[in-house]
PyMOL Python script that loads the backbone (N, CA, C, O; Angstrom):
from pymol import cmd

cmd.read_pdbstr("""\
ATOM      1  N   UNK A   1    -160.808  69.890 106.306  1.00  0.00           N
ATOM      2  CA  UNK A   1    -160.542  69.376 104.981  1.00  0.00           C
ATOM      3  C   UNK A   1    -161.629  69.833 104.011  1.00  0.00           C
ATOM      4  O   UNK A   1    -162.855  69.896 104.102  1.00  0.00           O
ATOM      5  N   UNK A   2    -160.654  70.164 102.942  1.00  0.00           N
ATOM      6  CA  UNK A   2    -162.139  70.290 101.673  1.00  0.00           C
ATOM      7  C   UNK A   2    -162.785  69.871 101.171  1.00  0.00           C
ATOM      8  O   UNK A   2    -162.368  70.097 100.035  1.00  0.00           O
ATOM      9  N   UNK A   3    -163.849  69.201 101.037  1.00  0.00           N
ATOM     10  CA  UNK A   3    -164.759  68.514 100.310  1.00  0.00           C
ATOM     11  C   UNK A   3    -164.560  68.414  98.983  1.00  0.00           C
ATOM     12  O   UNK A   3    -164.078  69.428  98.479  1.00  0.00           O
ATOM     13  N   UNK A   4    -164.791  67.460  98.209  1.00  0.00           N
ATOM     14  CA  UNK A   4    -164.273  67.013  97.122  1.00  0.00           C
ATOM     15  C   UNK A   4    -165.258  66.586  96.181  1.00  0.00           C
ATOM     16  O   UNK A   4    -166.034  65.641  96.326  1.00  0.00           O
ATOM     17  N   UNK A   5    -165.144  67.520  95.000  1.00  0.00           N
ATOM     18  CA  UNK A   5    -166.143  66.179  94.111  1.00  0.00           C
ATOM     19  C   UNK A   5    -165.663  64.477  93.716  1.00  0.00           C
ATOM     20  O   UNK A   5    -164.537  64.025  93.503  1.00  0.00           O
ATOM     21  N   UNK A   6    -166.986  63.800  93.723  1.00  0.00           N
ATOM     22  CA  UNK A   6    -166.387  62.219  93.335  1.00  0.00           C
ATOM     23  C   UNK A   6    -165.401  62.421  92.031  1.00  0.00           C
ATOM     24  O   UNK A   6    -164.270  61.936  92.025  1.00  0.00           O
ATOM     25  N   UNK A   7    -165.820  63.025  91.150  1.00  0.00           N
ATOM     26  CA  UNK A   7    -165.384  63.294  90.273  1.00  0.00           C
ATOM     27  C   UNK A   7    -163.127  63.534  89.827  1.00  0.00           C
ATOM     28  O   UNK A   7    -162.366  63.104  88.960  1.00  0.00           O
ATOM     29  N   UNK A   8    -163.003  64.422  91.032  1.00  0.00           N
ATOM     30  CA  UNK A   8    -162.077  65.019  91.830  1.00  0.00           C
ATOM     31  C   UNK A   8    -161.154  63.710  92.293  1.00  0.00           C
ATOM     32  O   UNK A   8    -159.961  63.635  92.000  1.00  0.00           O
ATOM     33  N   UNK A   9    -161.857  62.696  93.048  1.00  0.00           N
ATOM     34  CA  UNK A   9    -160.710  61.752  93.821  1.00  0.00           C
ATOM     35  C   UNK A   9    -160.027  60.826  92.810  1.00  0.00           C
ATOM     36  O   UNK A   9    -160.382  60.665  91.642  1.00  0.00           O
ATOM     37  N   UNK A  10    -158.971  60.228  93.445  1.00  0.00           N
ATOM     38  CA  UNK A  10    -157.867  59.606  93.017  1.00  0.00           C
ATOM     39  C   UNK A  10    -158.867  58.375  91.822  1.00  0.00           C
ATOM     40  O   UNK A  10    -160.091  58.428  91.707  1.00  0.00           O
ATOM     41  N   UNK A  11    -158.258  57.695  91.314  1.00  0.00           N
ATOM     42  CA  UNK A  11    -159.033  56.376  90.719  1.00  0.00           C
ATOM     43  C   UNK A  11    -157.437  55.276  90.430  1.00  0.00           C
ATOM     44  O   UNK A  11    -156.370  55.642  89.938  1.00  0.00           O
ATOM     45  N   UNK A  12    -157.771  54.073  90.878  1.00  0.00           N
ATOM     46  CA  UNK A  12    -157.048  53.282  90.577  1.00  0.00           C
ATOM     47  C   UNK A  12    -157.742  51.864  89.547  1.00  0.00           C
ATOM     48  O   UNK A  12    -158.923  51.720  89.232  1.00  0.00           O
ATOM     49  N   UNK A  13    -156.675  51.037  89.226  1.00  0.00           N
ATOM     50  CA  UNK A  13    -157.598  49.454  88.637  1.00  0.00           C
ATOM     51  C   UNK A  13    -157.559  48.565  89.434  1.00  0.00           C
ATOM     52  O   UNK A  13    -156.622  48.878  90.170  1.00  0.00           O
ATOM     53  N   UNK A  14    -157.904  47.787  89.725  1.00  0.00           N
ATOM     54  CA  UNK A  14    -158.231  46.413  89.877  1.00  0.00           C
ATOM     55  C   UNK A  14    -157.559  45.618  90.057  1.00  0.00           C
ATOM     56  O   UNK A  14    -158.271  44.747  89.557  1.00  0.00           O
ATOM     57  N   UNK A  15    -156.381  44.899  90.493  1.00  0.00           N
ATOM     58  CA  UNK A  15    -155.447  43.949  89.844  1.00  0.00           C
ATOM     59  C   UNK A  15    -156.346  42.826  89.940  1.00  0.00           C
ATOM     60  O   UNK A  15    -155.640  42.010  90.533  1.00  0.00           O
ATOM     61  N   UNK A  16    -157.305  42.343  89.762  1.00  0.00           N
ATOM     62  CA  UNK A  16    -157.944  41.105  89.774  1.00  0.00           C
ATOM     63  C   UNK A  16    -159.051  41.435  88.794  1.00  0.00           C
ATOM     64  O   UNK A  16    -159.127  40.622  87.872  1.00  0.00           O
ATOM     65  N   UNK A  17    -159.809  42.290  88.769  1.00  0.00           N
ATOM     66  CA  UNK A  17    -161.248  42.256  87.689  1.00  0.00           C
ATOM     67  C   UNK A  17    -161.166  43.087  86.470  1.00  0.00           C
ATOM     68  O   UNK A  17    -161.984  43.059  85.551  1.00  0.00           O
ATOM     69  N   UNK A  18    -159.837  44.023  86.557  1.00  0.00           N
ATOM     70  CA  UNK A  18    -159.317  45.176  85.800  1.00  0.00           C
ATOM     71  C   UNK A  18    -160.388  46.699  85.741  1.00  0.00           C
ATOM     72  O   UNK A  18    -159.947  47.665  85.118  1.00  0.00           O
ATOM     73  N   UNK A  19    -161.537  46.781  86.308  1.00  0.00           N
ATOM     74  CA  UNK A  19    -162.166  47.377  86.662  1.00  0.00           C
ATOM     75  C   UNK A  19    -161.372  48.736  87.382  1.00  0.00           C
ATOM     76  O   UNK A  19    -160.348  48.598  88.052  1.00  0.00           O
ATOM     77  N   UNK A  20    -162.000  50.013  87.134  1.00  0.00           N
ATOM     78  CA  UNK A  20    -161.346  51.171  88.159  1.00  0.00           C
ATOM     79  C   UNK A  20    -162.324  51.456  89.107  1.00  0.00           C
ATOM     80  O   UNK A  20    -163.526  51.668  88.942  1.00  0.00           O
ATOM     81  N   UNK A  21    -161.566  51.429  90.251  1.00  0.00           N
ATOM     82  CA  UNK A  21    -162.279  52.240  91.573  1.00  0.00           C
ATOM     83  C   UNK A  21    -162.004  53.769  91.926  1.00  0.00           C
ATOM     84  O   UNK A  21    -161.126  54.527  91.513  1.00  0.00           O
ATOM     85  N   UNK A  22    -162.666  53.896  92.498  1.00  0.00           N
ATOM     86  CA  UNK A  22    -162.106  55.681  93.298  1.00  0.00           C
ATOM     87  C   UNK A  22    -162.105  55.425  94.474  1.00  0.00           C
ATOM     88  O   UNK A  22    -162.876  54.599  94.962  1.00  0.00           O
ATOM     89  N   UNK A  23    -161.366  55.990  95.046  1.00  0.00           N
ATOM     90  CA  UNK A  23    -160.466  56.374  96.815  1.00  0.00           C
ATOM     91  C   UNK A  23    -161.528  56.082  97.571  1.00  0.00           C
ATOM     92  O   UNK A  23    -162.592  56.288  96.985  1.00  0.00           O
ATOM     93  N   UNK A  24    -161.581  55.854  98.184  1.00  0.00           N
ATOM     94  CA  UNK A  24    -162.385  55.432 100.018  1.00  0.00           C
ATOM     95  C   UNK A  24    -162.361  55.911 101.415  1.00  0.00           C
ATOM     96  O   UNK A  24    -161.905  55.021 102.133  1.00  0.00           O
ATOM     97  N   UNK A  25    -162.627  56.809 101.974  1.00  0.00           N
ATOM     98  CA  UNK A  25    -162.594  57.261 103.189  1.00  0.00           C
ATOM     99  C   UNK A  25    -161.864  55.882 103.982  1.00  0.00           C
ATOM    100  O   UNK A  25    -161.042  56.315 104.789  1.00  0.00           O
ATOM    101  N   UNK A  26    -161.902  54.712 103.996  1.00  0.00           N
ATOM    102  CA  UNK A  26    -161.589  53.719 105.081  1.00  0.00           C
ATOM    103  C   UNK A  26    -160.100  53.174 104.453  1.00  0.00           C
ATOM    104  O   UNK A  26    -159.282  52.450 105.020  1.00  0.00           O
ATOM    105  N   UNK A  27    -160.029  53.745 103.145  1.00  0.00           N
ATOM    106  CA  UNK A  27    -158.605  53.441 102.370  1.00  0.00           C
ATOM    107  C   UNK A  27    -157.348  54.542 102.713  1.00  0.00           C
ATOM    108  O   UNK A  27    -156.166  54.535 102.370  1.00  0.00           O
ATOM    109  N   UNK A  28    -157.983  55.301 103.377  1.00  0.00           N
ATOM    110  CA  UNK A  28    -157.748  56.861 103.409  1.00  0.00           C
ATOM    111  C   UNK A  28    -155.741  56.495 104.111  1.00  0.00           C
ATOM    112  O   UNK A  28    -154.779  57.119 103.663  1.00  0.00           O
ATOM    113  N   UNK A  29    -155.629  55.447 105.159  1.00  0.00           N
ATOM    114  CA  UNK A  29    -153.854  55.402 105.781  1.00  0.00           C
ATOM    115  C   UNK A  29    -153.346  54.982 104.775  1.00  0.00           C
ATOM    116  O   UNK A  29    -152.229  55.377 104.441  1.00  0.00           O
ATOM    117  N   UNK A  30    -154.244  53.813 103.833  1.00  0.00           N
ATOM    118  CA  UNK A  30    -153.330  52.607 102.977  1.00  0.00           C
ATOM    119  C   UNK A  30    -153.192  53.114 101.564  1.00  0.00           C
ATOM    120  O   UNK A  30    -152.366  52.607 100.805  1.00  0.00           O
ATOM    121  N   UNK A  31    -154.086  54.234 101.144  1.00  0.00           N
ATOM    122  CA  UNK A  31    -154.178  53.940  99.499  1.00  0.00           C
ATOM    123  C   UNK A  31    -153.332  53.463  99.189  1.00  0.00           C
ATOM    124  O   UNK A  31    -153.710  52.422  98.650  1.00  0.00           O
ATOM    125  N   UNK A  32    -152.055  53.544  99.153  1.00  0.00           N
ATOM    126  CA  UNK A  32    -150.472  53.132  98.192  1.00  0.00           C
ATOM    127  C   UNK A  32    -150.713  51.792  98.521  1.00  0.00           C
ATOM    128  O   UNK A  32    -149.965  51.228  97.722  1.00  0.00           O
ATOM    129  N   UNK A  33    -151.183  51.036  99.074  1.00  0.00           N
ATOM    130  CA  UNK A  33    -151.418  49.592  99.203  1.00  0.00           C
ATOM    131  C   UNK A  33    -152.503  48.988  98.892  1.00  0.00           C
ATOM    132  O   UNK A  33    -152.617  47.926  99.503  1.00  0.00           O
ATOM    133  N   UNK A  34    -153.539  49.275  98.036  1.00  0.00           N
ATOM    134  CA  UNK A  34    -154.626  49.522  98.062  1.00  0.00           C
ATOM    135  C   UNK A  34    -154.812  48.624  96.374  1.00  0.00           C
ATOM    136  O   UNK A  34    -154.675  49.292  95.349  1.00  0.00           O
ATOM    137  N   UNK A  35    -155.074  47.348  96.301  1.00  0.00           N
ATOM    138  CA  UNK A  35    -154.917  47.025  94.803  1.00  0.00           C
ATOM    139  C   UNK A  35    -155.910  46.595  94.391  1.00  0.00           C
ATOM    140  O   UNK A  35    -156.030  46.794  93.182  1.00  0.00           O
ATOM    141  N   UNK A  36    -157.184  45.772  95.110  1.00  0.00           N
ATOM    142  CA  UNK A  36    -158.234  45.503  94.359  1.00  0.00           C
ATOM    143  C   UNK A  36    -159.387  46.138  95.012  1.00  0.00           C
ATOM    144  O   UNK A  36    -159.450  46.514  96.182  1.00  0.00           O
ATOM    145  N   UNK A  37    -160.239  46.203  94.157  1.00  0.00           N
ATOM    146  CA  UNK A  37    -161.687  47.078  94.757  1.00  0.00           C
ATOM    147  C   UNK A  37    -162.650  46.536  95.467  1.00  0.00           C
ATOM    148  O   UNK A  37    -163.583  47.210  95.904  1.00  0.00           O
ATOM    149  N   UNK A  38    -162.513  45.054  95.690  1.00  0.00           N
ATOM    150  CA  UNK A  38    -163.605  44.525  96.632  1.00  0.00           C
ATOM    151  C   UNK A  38    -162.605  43.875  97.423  1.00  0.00           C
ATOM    152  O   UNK A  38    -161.429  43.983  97.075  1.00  0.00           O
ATOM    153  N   UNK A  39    -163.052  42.916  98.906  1.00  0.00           N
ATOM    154  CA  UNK A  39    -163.019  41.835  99.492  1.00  0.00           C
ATOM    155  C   UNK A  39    -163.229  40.649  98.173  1.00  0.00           C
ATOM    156  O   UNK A  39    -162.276  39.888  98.009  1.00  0.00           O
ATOM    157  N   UNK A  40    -164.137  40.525  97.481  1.00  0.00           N
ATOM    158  CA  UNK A  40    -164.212  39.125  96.732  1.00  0.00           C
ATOM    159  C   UNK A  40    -163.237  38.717  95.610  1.00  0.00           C
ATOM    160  O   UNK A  40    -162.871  37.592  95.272  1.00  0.00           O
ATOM    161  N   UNK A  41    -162.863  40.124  95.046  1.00  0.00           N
ATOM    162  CA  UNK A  41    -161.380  40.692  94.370  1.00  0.00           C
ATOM    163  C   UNK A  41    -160.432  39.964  95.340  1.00  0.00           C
ATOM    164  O   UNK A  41    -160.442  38.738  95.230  1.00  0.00           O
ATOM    165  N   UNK A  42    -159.867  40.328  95.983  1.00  0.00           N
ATOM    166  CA  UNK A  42    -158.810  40.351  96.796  1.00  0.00           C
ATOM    167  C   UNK A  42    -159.039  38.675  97.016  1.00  0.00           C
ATOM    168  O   UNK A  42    -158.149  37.913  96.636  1.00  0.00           O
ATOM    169  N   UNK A  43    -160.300  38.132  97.662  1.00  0.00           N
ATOM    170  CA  UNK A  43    -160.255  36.899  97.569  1.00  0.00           C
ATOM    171  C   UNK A  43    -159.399  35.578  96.416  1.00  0.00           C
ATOM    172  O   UNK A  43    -158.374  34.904  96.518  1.00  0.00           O
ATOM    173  N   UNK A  44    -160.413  35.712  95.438  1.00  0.00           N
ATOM    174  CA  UNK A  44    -160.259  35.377  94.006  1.00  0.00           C
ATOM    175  C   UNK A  44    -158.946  35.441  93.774  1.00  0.00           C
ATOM    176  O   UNK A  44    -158.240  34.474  93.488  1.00  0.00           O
ATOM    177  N   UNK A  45    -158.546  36.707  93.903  1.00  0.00           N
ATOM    178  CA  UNK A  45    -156.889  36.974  93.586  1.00  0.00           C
ATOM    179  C   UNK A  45    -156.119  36.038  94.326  1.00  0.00           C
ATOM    180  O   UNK A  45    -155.433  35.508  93.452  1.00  0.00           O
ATOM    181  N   UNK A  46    -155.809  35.498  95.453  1.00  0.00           N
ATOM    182  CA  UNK A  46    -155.583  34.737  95.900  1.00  0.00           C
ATOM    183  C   UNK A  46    -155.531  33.121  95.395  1.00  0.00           C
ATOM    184  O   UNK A  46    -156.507  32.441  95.076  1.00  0.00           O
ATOM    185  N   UNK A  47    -153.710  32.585  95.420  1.00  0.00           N
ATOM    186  CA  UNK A  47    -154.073  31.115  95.436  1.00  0.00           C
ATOM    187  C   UNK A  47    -154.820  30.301  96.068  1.00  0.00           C
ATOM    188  O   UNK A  47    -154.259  30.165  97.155  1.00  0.00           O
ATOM    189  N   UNK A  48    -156.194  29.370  96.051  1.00  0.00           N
ATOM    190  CA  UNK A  48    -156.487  28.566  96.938  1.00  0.00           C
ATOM    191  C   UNK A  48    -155.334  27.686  97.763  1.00  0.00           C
ATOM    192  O   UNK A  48    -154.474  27.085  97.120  1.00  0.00           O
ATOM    193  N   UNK A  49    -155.357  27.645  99.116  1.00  0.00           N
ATOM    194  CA  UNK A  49    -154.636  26.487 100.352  1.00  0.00           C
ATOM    195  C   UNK A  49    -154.510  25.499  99.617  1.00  0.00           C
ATOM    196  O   UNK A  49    -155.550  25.049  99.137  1.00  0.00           O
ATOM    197  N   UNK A  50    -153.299  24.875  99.302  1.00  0.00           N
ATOM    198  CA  UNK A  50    -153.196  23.739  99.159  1.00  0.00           C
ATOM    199  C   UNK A  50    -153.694  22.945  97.227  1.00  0.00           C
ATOM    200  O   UNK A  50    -153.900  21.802  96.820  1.00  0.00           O
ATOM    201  N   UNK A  51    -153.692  23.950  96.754  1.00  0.00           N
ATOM    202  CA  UNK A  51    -153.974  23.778  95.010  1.00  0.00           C
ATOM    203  C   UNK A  51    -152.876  23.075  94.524  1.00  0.00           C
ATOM    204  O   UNK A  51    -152.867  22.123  93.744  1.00  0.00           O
ATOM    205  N   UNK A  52    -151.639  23.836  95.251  1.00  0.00           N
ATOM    206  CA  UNK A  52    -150.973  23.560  94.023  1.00  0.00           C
ATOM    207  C   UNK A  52    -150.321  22.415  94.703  1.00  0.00           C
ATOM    208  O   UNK A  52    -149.536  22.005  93.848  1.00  0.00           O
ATOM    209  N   UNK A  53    -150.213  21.765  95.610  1.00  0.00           N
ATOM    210  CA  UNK A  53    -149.730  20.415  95.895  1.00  0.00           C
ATOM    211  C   UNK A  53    -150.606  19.355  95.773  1.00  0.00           C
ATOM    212  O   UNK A  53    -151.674  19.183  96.361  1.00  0.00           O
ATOM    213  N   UNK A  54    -149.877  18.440  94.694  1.00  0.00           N
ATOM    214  CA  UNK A  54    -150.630  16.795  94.413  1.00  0.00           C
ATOM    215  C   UNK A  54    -150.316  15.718  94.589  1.00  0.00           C
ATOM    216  O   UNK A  54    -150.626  14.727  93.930  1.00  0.00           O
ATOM    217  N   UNK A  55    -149.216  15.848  96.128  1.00  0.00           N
ATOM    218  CA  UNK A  55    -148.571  15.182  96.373  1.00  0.00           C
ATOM    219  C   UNK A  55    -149.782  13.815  97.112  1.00  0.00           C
ATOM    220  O   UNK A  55    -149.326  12.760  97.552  1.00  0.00           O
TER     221      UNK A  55
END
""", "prot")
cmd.dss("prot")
cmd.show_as("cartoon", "prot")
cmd.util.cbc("prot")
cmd.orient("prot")
């Protein structure tokens, strides 16, 4: 494979911080699934267990 400038790779946003990332060697099977740029993103993004019931 060819080496790439950073410059060069893909870039997506954020769906949680709206921030853009660039591609990841460990993203490398999933990109097309690939929507926020951190673990704490992806967290956050997430409803908390049990919020929305006040029963």
């Amino acid at each position: 494979m060819k080496m790439r400038k950073k410059s060069e790779l893909p870039v997506k946003q954020c769906a949680h911080c709206t921030l853009p990332f660039t591609w990841r060697k460990k993203w490398e099977r999933d990109w097309g699934g690939v929507k926020y740029c951190s673990e704490r993103c992806r967290r956050a993004a997430r409803p908390a267990a049990g919020e929305g019931d006040a029963s």
